[in-house]
C-alpha positions as CSV (number, residue, x, y, z in Angstrom):
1,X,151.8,156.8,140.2
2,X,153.0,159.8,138.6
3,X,150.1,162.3,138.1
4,X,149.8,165.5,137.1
5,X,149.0,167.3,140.6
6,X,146.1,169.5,139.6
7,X,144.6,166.1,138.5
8,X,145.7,164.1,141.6
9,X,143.9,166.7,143.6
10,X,140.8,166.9,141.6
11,X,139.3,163.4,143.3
12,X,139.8,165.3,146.6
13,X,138.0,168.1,145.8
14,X,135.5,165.9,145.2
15,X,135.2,164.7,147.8
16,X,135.4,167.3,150.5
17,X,132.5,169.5,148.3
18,X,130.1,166.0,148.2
19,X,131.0,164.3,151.6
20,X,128.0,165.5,153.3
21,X,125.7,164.5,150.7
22,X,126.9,161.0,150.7
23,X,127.1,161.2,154.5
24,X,123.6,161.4,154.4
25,X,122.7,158.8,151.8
26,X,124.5,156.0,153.0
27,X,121.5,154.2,154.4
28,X,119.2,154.6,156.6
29,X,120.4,155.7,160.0
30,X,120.8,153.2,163.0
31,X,118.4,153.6,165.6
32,X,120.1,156.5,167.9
33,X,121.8,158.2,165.1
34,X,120.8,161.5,164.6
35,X,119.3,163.5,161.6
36,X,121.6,166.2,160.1
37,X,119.8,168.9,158.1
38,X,121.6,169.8,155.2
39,X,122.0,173.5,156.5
40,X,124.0,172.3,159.4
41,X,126.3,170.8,157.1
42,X,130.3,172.2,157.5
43,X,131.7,173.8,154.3
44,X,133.4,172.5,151.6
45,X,137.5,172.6,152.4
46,X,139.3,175.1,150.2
47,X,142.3,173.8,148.0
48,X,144.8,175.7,147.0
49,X,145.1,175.8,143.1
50,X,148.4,174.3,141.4
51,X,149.8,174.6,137.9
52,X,147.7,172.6,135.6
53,X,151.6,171.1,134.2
54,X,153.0,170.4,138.1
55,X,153.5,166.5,139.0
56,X,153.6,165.1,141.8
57,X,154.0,161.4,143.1
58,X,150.7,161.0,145.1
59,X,148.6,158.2,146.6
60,X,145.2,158.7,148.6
61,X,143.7,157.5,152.0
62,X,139.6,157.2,152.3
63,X,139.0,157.6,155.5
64,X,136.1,155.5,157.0
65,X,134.7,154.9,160.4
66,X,134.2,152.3,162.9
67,X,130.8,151.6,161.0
68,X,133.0,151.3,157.8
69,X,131.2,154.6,157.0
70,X,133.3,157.7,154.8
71,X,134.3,160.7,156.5
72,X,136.8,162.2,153.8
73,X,140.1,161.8,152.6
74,X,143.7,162.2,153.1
75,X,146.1,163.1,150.0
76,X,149.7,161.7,150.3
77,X,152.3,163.7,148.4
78,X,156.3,163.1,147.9
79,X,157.5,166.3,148.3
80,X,161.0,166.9,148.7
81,X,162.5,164.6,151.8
82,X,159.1,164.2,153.3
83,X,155.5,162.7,152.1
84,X,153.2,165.6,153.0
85,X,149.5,164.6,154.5
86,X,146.6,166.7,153.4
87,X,142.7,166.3,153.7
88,X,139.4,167.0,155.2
89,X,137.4,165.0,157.8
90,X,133.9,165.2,159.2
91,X,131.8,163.3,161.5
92,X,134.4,163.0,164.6
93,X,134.5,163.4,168.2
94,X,135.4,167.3,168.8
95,X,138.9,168.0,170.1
96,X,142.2,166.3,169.9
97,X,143.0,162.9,168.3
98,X,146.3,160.2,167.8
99,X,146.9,161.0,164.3
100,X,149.5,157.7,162.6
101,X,150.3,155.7,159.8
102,X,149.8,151.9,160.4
103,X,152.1,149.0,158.7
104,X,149.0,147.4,156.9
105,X,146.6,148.4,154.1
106,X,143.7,146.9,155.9
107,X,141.0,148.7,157.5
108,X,138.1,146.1,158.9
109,X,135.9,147.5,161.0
110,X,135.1,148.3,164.2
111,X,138.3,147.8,165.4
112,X,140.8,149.1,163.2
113,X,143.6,145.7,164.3
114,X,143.5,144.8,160.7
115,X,146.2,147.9,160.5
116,X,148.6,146.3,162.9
117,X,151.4,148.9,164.4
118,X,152.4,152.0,163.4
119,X,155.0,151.5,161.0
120,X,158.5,151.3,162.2
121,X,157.0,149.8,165.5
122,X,159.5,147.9,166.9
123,X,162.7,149.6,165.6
124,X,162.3,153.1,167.8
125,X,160.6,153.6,170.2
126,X,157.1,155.6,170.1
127,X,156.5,159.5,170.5
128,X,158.5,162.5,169.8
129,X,159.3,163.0,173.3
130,X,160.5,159.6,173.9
131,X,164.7,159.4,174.3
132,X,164.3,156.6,171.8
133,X,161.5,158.0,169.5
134,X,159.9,158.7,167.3
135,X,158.2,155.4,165.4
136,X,158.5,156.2,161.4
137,X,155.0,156.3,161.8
138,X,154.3,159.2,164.5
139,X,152.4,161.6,163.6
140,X,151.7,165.1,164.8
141,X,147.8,164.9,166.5
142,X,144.7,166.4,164.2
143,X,142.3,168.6,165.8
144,X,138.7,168.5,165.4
145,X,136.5,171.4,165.7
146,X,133.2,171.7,167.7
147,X,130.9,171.1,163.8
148,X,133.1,167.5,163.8
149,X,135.5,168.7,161.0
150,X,139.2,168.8,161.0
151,X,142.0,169.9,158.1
152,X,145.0,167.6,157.7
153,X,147.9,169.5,156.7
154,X,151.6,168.2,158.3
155,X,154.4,166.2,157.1
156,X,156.3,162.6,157.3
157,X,159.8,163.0,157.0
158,X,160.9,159.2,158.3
159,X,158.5,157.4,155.6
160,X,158.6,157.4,151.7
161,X,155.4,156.2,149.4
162,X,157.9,154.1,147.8
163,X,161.3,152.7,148.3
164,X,163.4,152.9,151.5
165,X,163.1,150.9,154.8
166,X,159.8,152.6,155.7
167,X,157.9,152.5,152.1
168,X,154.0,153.5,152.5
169,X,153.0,151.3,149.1
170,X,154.6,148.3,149.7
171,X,153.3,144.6,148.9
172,X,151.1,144.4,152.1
173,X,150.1,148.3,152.3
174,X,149.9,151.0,155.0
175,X,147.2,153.0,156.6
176,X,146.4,156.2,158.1
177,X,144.6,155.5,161.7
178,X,143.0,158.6,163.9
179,X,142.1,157.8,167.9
180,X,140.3,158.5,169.9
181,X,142.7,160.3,172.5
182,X,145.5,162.4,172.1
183,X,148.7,161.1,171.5
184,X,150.9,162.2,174.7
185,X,154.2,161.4,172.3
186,X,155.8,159.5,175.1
187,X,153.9,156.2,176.3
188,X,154.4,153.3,175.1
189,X,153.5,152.1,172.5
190,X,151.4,154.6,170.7
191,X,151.2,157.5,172.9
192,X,148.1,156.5,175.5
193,X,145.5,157.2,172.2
194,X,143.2,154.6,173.1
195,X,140.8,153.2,170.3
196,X,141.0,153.7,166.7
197,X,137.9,155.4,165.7
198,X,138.5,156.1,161.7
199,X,141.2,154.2,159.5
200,X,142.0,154.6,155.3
201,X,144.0,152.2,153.2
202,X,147.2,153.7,151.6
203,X,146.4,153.5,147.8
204,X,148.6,154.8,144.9
């Protein structure tokens, strides 16, 4: 959908100032889990402001994790040749992490399979370093700092949100998958990134 971008972002900001609130009041915990005191909670991600009259053609990823609990959101934007990722996470494993976009809108946890490949899977081969790569997918890795939050900022130039061979809102969807691991952007076939540990359905 066509949107005007200060308006496509709004949602966002919501949700990267009220996160940690509805971190904490998604249940109760699971035995284990641990208590966060709201003091300990990361700060709200700054975003930078647009013209109230710019458009954009935009679509959004809530990120969940293998519990099927949120932990932010990524913003999709065409801009130019490429779709641009942006967002803000919380709750994951410090350091680095396989960062791709998946050929099904499907997220079931704890797994993640429901996503199938990255997209393009099949056609190239995997990684950036690969003679053969990289999948339309591929993405760069995120890094997560030691509080568990992370900033998405990169961009896709091999996928579109719509139209093309690689088209991100298509009838059966796409998804934006984070691993465990880092992706070494050269095995076979998604860069030696173990587990997915977070997924979000590709919605315009």
């Amino acid at each position: 959908m066509r949107l005007p971008l200060a308006a496509s972002l709004a949602p966002f900001v919501v949700v990267a100032c009220g996160l940690s609130i509805a971190f904490l009041a998604c249940g109760e915990a699971d035995e284990g889990d641990v208590a966060v005191a709201e003091a300990d909670l990361p700060p709200a991600a700054e975003v930078t402001p647009v013209p109230d009259d710019a458009t954009v053609d935009s679509a959004r990823a809530n990120m969940v994790d293998t519990r099927g609990v949120g932990i932010g959101a990524v913003i999709l934007t065409a801009e130019g040749e490429d779709v641009v990722l942006r967002g803000a996470l919380i709750a994951l494993p410090p350091g680095e992490h396989g960062f791709h976009i998946h050929e099904k809108g499907s997220c079931e946890p704890p797994a993640f399979e429901s996503a199938g490949d990255h997209i393009g899977a099949g056609e190239t081969a995997h990684g950036f370093d690969a003679p053969d790569g990289p999948h339309a997918g591929d993405l760069r890795n995120i890094t997560v700092a030691e509080d568990s939050t992370a900033t998405v900022d990169q961009a896709a130039g091999s996928v579109t949100l719509r139209g093309g061979s690689a088209e991100l809102l298509d009838d059966d969807g796409s998804a934006v998958v984070i691993h465990a691991e880092p992706d070494d952007y050269v095995t076979q076939p998604s860069g030696a990134s173990g587990d997915r540990i977070a997924c979000g359905v590709i919605e315009g």
